[in-house]
DRENPAMI-310683 format. One record per residue: residue in three letters; x negated, y, z of N, C-alpha, C, CB in turn. Coordinates in steps of 0.02 Angstrom, whole numbers, padded with zeros to 5 digits, always signed. Atoms other than C-alpha are relative to their C-alpha. Glycine has a CB too. Layout:
% DRENPAMI-310683
alaXYZXYZXYZXYZ...
END
This chain:
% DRENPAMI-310683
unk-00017-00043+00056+03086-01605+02912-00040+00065+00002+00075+00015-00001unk+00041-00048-00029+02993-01452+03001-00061+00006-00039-00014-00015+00070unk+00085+00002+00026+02843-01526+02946-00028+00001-00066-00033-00059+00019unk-00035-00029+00108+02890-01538+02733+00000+00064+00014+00106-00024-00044unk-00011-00072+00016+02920-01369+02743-00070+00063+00029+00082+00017+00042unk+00076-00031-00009+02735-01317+02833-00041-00007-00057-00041-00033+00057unk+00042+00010+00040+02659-01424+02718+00016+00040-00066-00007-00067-00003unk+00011-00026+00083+02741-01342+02545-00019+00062+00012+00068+00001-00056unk+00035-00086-00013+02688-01157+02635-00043-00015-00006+00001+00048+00059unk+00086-00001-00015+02512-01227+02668-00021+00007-00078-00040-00085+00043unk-00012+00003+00080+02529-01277+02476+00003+00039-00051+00043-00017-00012unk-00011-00051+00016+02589-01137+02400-00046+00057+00021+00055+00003+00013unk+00083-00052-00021+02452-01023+02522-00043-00001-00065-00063-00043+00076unk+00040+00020+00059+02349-01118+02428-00030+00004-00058+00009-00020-00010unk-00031-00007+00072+02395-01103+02258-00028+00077-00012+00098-00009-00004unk+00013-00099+00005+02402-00903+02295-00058+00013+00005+00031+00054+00059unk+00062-00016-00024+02243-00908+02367-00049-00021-00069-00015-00042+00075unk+00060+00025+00051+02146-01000+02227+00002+00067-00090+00032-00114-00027unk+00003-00038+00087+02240-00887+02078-00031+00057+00029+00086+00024-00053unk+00056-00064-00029+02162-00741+02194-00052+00005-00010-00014+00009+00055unk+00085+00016+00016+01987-00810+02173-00007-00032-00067-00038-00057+00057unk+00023+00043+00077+01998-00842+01978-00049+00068-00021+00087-00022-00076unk+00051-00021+00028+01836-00806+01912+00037+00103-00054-00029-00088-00056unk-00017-00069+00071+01845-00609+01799-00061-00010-00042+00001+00104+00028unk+00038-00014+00058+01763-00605+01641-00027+00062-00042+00029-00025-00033unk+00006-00083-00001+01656-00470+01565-00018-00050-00089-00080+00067+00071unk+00012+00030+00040+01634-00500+01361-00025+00029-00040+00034-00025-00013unk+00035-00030+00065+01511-00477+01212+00027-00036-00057-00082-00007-00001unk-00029+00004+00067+01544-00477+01034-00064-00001-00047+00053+00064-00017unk+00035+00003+00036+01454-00526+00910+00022+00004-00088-00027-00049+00027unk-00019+00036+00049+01485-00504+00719-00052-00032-00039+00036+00034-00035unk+00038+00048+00045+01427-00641+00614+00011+00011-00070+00017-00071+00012unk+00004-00018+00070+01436-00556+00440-00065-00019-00027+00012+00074-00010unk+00072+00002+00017+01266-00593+00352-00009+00072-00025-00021-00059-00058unk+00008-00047-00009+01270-00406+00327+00013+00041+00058+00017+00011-00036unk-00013-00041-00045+01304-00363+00498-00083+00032+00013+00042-00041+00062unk+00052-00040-00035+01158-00243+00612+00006+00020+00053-00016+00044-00024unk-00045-00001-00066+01177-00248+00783-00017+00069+00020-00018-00060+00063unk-00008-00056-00018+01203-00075+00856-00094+00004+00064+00096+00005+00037unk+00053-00009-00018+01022-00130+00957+00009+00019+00073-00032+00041-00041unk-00030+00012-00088+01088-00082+01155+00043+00010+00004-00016+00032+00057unk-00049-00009-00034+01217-00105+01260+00054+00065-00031-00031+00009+00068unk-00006-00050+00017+01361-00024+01191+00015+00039-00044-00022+00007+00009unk-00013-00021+00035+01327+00016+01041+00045-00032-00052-00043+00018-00008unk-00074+00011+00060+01429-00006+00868-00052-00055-00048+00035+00102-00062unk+00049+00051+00038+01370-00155+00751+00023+00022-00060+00005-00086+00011unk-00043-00042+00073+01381-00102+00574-00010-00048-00065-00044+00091-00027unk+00012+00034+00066+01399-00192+00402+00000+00046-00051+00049-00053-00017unk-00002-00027+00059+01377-00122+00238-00020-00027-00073-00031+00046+00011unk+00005+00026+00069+01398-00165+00057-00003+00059-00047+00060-00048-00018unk+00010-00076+00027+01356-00034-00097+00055+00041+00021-00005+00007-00080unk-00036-00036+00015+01527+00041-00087+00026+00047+00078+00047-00043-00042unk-00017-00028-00086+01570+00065+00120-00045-00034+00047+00085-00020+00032unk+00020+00016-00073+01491+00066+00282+00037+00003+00051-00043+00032+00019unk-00063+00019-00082+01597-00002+00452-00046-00013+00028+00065-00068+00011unk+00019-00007-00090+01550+00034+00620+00044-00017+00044-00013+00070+00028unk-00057+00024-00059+01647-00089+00732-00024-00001+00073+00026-00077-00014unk+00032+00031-00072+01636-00090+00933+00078-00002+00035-00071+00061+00050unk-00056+00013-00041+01768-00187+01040+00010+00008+00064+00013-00048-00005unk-00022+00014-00045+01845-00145+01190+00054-00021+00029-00010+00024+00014unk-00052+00040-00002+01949-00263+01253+00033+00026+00079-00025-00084-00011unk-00003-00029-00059+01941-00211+01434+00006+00044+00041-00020-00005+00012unk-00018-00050-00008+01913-00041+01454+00072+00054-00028-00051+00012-00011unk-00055-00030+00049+02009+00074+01307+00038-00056-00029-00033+00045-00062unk-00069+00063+00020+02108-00115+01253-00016+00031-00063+00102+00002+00035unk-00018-00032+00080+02054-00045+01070-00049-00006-00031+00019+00073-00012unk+00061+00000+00036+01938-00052+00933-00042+00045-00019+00006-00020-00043unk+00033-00049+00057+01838+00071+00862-00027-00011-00067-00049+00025+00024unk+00013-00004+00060+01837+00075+00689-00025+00068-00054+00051-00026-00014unk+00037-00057+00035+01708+00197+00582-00001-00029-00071-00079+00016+00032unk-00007+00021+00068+01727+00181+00397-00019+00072-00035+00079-00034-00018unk+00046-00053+00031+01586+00288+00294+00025-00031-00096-00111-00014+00037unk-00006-00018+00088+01635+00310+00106-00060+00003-00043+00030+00074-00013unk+00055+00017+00037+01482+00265+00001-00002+00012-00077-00009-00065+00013unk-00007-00015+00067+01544+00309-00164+00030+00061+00001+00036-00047-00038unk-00029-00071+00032+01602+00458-00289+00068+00020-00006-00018+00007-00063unk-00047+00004+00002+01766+00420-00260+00031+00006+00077+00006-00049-00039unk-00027+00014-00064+01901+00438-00124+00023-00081+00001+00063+00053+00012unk-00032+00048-00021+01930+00295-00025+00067+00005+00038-00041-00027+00032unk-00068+00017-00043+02097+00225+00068-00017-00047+00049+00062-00031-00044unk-00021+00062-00031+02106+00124+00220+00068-00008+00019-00036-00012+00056unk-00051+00028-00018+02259+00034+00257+00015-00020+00060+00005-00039-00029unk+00005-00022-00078+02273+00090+00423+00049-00036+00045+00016+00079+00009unk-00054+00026-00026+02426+00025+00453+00040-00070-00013+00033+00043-00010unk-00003+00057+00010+02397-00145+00397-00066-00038+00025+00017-00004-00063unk+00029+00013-00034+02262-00188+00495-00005-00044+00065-00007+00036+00000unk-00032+00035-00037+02251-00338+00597-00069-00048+00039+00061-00038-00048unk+00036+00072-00034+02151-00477+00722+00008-00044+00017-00023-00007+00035unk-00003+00056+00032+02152-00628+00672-00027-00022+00085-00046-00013-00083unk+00002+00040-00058+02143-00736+00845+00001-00094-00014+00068+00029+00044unk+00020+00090+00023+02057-00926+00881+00061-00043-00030-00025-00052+00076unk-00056+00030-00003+02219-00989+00898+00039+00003-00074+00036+00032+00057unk-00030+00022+00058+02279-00944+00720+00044+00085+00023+00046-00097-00005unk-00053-00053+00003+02388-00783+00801-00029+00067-00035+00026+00017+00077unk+00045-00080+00047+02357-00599+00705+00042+00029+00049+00013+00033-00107unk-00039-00066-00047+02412-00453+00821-00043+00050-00039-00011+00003+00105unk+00032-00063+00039+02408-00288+00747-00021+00083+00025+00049+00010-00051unk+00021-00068-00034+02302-00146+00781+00027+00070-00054-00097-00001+00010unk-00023-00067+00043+02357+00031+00752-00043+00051+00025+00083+00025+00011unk+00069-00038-00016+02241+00190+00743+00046+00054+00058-00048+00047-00087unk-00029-00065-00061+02260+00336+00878+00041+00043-00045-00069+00058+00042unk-00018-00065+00027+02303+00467+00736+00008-00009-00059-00042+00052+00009unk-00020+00007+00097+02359+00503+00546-00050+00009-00004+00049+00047-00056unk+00042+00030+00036+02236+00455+00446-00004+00022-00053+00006-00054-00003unk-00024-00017+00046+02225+00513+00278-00067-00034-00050+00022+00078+00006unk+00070-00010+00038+02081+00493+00124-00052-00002+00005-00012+00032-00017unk+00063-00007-00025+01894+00465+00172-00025+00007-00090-00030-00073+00059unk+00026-00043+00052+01825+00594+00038-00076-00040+00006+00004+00094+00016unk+00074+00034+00009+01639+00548-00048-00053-00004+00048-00033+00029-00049unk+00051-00027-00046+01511+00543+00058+00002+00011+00085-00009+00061-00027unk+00000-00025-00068+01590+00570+00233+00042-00066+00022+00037+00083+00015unk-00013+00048-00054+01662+00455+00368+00076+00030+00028-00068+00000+00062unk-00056+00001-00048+01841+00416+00474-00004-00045+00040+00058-00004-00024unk-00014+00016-00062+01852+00354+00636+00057-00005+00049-00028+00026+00018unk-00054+00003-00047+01984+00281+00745-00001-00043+00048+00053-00009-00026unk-00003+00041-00035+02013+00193+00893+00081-00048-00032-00007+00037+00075unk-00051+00049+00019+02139+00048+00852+00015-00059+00066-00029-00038-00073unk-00009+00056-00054+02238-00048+00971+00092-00033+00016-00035+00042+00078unk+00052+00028-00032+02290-00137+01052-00038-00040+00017+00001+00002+00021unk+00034+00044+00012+02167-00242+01070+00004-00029+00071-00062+00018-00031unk-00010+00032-00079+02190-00350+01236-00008-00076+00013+00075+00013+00025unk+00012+00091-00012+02109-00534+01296+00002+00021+00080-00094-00051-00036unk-00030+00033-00067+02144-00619+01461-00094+00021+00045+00034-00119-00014unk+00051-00038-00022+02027-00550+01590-00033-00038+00064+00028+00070+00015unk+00034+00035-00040+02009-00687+01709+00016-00082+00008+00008+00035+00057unk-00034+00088+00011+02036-00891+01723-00028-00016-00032+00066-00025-00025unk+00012+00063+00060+02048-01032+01608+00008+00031-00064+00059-00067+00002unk-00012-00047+00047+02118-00903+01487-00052+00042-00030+00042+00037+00024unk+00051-00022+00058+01969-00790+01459-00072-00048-00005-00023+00084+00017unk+00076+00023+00013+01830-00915+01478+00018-00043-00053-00045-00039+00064unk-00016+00034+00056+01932-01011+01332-00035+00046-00064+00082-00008-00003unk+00011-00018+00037+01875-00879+01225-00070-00005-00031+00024+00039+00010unk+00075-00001+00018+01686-00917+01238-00021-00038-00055-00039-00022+00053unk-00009+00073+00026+01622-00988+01096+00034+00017-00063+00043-00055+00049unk-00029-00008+00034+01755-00940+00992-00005+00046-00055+00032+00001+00026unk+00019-00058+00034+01788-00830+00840+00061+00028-00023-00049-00011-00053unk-00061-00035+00019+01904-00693+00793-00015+00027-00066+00021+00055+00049unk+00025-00022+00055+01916-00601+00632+00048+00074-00015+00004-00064-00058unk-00006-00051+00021+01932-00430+00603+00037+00033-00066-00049+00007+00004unk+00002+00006+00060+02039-00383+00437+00025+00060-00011+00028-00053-00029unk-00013-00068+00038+02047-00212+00343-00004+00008-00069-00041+00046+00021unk-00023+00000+00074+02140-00197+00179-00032+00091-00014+00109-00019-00010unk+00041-00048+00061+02046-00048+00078+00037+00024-00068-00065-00045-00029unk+00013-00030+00070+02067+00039-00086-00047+00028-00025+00032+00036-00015unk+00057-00025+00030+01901+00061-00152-00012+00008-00068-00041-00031+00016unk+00027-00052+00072+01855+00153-00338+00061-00044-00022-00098-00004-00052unk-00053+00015+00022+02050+00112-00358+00034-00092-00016-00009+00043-00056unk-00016+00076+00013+02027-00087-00315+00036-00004+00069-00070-00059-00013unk-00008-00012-00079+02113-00153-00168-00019-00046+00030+00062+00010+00027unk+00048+00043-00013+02007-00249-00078+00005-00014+00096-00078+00038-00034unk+00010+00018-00065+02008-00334+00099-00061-00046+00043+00054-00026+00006unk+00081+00016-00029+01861-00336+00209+00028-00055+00074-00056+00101+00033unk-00004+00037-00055+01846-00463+00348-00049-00004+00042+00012-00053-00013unk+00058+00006-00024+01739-00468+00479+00000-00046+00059-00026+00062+00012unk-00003+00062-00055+01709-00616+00590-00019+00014+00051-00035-00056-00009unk+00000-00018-00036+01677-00608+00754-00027-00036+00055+00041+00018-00004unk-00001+00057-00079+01613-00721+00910+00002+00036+00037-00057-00049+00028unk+00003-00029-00046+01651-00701+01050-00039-00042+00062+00062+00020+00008unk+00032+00064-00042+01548-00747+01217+00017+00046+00085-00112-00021-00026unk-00043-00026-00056+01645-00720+01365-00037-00026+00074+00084-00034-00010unk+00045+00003-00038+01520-00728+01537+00036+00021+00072-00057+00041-00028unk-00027-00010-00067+01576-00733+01711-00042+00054+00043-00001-00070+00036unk+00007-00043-00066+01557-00566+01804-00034-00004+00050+00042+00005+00029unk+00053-00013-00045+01401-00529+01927+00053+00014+00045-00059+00055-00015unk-00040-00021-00089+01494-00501+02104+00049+00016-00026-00028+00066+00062unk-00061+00002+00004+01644-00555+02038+00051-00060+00045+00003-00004-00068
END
């Protein structure tokens, strides 16, 4: 009986020992808008734009868990974002919702608002984040532009890469 009870410790070691050595994941983003522009290095913000707004998205999932979202006003009019309906759309079909750091108000003609939004949070090591490679998420921000209300989407891959001296 002694000996059942070595073997389910050796077992269990085991077990502990292997979820200890699960791979960590480090991850890039890509959006696939046909108006996206990739921010060009490490880092930077990828931006889309259509006549009316320009968005500057960059994800951190890892560090700040949050998005950064830049939204430039392109017209003579005030815009609205719907700050607080803002959401990411996940492979799986789930939406979790991001919220900005701060009140928010009006992005007047011509000028820009910025927020971090979060939180934004994927699985950071395992079967869990290398599921995400490959995959695509989708970005969605409801608008009021020259008094329409309009929801932008922005797709997303993701390509999730196993950690140098990890």
């Amino acid at each position: 009986m002694e000996r059942h009870y070595w073997l389910a410790g050796l077992a269990l070691a085991a077990l502990f020992a292997s979820e200890g050595c699960a791979t960590t994941y480090a991850y890039h983003f890509d959006l696939t808008d046909p108006r996206a522009h990739e921010g060009g290095r490490p880092g930077s913000r990828d931006t889309v734009d259509d006549p009316d707004v320009s968005v500057a998205i960059e994800l951190e999932p890892l560090g700040a868990a949050a998005v950064l979202l830049e939204v430039t006003n392109k017209t003579d009019q005030v815009l609205q974002v719907d700050w607080a309906q803002i959401a990411m759309r996940h492979p799986n079909g789930a939406t979790s919702s991001l919220r900005p750091d701060g009140d928010l108000g009006w992005i007047l003609p011509g000028t820009k608002q910025a927020a971090w939004l979060s939180p934004f949070v994927l699985p950071t090591q395992g079967v869990a984040a290398a599921a995400y490679n490959g995959q695509q998420l989708e970005l969605v921000v409801p608008m009021t532009v020259r008094r329409e209300t309009r929801v932008y989407r922005y797709p997303i891959v993701v390509r999730a890469q196993p950690r140098e001296g990890a």
